[in-house]
C-alpha positions in Angstrom: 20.0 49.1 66.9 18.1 47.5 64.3 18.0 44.8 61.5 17.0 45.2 58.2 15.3 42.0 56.9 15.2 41.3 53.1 14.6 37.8 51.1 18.1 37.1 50.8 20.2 38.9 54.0 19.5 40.0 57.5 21.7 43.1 58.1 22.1 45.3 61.4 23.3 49.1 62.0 24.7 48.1 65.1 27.1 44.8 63.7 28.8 44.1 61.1 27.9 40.5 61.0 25.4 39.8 58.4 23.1 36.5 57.3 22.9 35.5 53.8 20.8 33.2 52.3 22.5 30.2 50.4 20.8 27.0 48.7 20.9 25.1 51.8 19.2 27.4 54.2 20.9 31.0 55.8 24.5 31.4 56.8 25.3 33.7 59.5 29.4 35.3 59.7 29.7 34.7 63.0 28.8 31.2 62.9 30.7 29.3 59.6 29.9 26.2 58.5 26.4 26.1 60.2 23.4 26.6 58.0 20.3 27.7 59.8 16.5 28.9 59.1 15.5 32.2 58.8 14.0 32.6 62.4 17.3 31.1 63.8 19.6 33.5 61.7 17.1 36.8 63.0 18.0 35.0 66.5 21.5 35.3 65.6 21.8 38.6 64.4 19.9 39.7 67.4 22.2 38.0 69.8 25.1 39.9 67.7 23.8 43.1 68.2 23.6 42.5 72.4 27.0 41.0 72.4 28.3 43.8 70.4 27.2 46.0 73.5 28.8 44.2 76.4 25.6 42.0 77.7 26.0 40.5 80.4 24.3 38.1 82.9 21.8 39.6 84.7 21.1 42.3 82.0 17.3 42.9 81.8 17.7 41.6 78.3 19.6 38.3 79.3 16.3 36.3 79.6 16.1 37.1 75.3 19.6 36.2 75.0 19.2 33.0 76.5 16.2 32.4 74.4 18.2 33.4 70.7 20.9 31.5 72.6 18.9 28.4 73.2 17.2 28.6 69.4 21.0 28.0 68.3 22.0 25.2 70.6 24.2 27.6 72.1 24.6 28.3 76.0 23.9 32.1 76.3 27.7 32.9 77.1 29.2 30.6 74.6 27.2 32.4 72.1 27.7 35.9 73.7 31.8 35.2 73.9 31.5 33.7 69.9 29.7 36.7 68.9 31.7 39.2 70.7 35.1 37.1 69.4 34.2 37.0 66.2 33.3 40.9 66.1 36.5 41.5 67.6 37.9 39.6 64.7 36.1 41.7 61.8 36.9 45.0 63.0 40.8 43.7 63.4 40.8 42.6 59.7 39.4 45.7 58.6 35.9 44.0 57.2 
């Protein structure tokens, strides 16, 4: 999986989630209402992609998911269930 990072959006082939950039900083889907940085909404997109796999605790990847995790004042299951949930959601709606 991998992002694509331009100016204004982070994208990823393996999520549908996306980050946009707005006047007030970057807006990630999974995560209305917050604005972030840039470096935080990479972190975000990142997490998206592992949750959208199944990650799970003791993963050899977990230590980086608590790290993206962490960057987002998130605990690294709250944001791997948010992620996941919100995933879910999309691919329900059709989007």
């Amino acid at each position: 999986m991998a992002l694509r990072i331009t100016e204004s959006s982070i994208t990823s082939d393996g999520t549908a989630h996306t980050a946009r950039i707005s006047p007030d900083g970057w807006q990630v889907s999974w995560l209305p209402g917050r604005t972030l940085t840039r470096n935080q909404a990479v972190s975000a997109l990142m997490l998206t992609q592992e949750a959208s796999r199944g990650i799970e605790q003791g993963d050899r990847l977990w230590p980086h998911v608590t790290v993206w995790a962490g960057e987002l004042g998130l605990l690294p299951r709250d944001a791997v269930a948010l992620a996941s949930a919100s995933e879910i959601e999309d691919k329900e709606l059709g989007q």
